[in-house]
C-alpha positions in Angstrom: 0.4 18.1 -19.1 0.5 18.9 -15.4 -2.0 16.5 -14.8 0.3 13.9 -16.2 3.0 15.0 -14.2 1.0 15.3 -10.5 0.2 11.9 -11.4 3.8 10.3 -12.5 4.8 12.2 -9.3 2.2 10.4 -7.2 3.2 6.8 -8.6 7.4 7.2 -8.3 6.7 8.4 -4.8 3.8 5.6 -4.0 2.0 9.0 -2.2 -1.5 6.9 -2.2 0.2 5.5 1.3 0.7 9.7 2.6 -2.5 9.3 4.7 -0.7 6.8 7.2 1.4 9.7 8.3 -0.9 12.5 7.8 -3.3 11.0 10.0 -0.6 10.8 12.8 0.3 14.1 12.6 -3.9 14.6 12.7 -3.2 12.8 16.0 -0.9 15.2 17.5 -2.8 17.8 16.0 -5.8 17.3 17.7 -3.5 16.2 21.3 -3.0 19.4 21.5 -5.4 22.4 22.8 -5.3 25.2 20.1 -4.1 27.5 22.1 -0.9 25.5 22.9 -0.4 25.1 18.9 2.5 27.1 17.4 1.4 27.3 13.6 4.5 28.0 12.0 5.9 25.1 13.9 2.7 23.1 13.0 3.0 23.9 8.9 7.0 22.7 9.2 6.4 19.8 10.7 3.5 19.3 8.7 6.1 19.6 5.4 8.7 17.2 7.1 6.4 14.7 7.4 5.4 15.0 4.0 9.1 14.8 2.7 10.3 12.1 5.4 7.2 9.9 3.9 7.4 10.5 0.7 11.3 10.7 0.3 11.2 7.4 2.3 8.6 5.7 -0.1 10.9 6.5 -3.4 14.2 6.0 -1.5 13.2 2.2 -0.7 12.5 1.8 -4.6 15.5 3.3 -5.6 17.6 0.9 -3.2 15.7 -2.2 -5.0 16.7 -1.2 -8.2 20.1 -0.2 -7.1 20.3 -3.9 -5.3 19.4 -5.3 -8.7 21.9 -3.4 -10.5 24.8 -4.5 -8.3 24.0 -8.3 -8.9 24.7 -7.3 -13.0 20.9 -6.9 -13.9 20.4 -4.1 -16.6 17.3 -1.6 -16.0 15.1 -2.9 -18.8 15.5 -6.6 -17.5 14.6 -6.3 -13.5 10.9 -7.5 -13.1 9.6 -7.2 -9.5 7.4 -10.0 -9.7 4.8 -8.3 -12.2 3.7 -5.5 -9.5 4.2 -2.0 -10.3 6.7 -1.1 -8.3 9.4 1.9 -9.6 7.4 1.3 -13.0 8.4 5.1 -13.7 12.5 4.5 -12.9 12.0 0.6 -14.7 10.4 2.3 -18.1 13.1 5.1 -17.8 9.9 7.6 -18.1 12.1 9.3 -14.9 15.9 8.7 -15.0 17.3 6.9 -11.6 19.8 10.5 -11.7 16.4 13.1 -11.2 15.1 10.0 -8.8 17.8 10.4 -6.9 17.6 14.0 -7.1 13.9 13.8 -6.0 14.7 12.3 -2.9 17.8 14.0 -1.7 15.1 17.3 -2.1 12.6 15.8 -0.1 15.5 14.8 2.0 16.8 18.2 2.0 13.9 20.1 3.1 13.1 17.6 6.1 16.8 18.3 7.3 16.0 22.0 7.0 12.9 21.8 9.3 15.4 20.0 11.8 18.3 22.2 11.5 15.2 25.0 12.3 13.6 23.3 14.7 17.1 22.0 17.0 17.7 26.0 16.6 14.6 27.1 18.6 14.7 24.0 21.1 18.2 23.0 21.5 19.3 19.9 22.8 15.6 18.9 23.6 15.0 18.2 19.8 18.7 16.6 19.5 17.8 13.6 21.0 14.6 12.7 18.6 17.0 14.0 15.6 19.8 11.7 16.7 17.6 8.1 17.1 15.5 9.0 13.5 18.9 9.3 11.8 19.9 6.3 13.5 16.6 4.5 12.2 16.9 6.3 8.6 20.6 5.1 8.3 19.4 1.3 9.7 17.0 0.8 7.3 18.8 0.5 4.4 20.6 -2.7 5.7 17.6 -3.4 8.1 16.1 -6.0 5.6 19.3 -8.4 6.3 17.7 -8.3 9.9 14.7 -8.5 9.1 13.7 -5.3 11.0 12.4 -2.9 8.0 8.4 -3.2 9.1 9.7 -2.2 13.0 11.6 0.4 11.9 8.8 2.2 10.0 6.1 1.4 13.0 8.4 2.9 15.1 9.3 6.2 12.6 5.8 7.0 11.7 3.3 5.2 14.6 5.6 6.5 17.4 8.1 8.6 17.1 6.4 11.6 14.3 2.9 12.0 16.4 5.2 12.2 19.6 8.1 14.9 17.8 5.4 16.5 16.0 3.5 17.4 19.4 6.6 17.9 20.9 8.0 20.8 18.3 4.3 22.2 17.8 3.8 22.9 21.7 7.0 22.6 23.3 5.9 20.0 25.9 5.3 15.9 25.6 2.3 14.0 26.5 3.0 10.9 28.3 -0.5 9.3 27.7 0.3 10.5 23.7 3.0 8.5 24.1 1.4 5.5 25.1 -1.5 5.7 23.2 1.2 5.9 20.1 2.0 2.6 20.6 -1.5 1.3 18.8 -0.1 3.4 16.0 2.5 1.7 15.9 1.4 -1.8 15.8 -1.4 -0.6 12.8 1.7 0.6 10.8 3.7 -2.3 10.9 0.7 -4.8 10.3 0.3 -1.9 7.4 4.0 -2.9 6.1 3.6 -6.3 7.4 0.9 -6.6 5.1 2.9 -5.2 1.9 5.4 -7.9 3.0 3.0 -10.5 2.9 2.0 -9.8 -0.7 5.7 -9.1 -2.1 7.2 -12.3 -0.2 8.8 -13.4 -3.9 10.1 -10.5 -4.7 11.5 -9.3 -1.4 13.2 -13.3 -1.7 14.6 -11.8 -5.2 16.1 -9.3 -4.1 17.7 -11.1 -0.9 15.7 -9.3 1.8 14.3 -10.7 5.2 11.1 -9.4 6.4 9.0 -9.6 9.3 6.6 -11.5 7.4 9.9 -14.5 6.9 10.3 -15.4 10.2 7.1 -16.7 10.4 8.6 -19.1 8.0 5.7 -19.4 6.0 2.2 -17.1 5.0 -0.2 -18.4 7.2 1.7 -17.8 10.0 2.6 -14.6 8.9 -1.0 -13.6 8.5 -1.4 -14.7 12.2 1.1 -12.3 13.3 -0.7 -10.0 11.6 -3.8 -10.6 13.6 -2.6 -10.5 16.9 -0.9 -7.4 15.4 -4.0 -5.8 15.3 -5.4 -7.1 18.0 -2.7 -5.4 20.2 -3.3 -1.9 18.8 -7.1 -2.4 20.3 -6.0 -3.9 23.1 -3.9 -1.1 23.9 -6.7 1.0 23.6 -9.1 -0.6 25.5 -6.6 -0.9 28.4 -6.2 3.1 28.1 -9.5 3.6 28.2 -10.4 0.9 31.3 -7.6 2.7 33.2 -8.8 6.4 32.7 -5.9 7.0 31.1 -7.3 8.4 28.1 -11.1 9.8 27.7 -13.6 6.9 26.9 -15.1 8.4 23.7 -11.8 7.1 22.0 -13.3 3.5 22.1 -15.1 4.8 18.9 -12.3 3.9 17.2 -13.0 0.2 17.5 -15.8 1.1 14.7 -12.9 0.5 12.5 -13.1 -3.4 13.4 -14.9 -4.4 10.1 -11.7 -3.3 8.2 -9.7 -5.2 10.3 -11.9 -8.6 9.8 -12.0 -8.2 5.9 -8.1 -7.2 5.7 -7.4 -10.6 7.7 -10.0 -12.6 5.9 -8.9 -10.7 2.2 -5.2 -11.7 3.2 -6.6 -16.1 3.4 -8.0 -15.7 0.1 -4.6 -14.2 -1.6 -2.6 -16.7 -0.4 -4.8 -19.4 -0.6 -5.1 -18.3 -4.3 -8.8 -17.6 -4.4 -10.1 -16.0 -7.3 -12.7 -14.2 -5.2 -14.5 -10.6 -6.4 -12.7 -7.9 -4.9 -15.6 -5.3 -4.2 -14.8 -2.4 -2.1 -17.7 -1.1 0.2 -18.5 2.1 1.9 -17.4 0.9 5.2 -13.9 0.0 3.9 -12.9 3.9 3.4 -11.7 5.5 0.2 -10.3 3.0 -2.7 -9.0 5.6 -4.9 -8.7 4.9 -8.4 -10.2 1.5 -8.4 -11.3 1.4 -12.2 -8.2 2.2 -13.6 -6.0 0.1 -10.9 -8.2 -2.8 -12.0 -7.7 -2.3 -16.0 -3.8 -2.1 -14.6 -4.8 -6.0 -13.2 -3.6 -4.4 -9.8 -6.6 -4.8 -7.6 -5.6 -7.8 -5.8 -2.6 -6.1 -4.6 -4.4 -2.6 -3.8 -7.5 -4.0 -2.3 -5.4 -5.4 0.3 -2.7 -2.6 0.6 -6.2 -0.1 0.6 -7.3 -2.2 3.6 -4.5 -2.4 5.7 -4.0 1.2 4.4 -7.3 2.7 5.7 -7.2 0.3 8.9 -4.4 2.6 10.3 -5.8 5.9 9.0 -9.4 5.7 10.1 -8.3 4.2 13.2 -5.9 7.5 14.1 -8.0 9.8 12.7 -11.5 8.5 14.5 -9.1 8.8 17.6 -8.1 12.2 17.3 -11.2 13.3 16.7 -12.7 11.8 20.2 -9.8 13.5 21.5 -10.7 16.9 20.0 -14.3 16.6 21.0 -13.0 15.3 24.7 -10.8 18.6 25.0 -13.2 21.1 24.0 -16.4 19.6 24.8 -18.5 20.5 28.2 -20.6 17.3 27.9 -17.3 15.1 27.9 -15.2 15.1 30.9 
């Protein structure tokens, strides 16, 4: 019984994409010298990110179905295209009333952490609160503008490792902020990606994504390259300039994920019926057997990709941070 419900919770709040922002928080985590760490601070902003991402993930499916219920479609008859999105809300299995009261909880708590946190800081927290509720409130309507992937690059690539450092130390870190912006670009290629795959759907329900004015897929899997290749490039020009420590090129070890995701994406829209087999250098594909019985692989091998692109590459960077702060051999 509770492992039914851990895993219903997992699939109404899409939580196999969590990493993404975990790994950013890693990053600030790891920014930081222990010593400059508050923990309490660190464990809040640990659960807002949790809640923001999570409450984010099952607040965009709940505006898709609410969008299709508005144009006179009843619950049982909205298909999205034969993926699995808000299966759980769709099949009834969770009402759309407790979906909505899921999220206004994970909602709730987040807002908490702020109320705390603009308590102990003051105005120098107000102004990170005020543009991410700016961003939250856009998003709904930031589809029409087709401005939905920027707005989560800029939420969870820039923006949390940057407010997460900030309310965990009490200081910024200007080369932080710069090196964010590689997050950023890795996130948005990450949604970019998603895009790419739900173009029909996202037609359906009358949104404009990124991926749409390219005007077509193969240009939008272009964009998605030089996507990519700016998040390295940004690196590499951090590195050349001494800005951050050079053990951080590592990171470009995650450039075999990057190839297949861009050579995976020509197969699925040229329609290639090609064996999707995940390898050990492609990170963790969670649930594989059963996602394939669900005929979901095509989707998840892709998402997985795109997925563990952004994670490994954060997380492989924080780590050459952590080694560059505390080791005597790196200077």
């Amino acid at each position: 019984m509770i492992k039914k419900i851990i895993k219903n919770f997992a699939e109404l709040t899409r939580a196999y994409s969590l990493p993404v922002s975990l790994s950013a928080f890693f990053v600030a985590l790891c920014w930081a010298n222990y010593e400059q760490v508050n923990k309490l601070h660190a464990l809040l902003a640990l659960a807002s990110v949790i809640c923001l991402h999570l409450g984010g993930n099952l607040f965009d499916d709940i505006l898709d179905v609410v969008l299709r219920l508005k144009k006179g479609e009843k619950l049982e008859e909205i298909d999205f295209c034969n993926c699995a999105k808000a299966r759980l809300i769709l099949s009834k299995i969770i009402p759309l009333k407790a979906a909505f009261a899921i999220d206004a909880l994970f909602f709730g708590i987040a807002i908490a952490c702020g109320i705390y946190f603009f308590a102990v800081y003051g105005i120098g927290i107000l102004g990170i609160t005020l543009v991410c509720a700016i961003l939250i409130l856009l998003y709904p309507i930031s589809s029409k503008f087709f401005a939905s992937e920027l707005i989560i690059g800029a939420l969870f690539g820039y923006i949390l490792p940057n407010a997460c450092f900030y309310v965990m130390t009490g200081n910024t870190s200007l080369n932080l902020a710069h090196f964010s912006l590689s997050l950023s670009l890795l996130i948005v290629a990450l949604a970019h990606a998603h895009s790419i795959m739900d173009w029909e759907n996202d037609e359906k329900c009358g949104k404009k994504t990124l991926a749409m004015v390219c005007q077509n897929k193969q240009n939008a899997i272009r964009a998605l390259g030089w996507m990519i290749f700016g998040a390295y490039l940004n690196l590499g020009i951090l590195v050349s300039l001494y800005y951050i420590n050079g053990i951080m090129i590592f990171a470009c070890i995650t450039i075999p994920i990057a190839v297949e995701l861009i050579n995976s994406m020509k197969s699925y829209v040229a329609l290639e019926n090609k064996e999707l087999k995940p390898r050990w250098y492609m990170g963790a594909m969670e649930n594989w057997e059963e996602i394939k019985k669900q005929n979901m692989h095509y989707f998840m091998y892709r998402f997985y990709l795109a997925r563990n692109l952004a994670v490994y590459f954060a997380v492989f960077c924080a780590l050459a941070r952590l080694i560059a702060i505390n080791s005597p051999f790196v200077s």
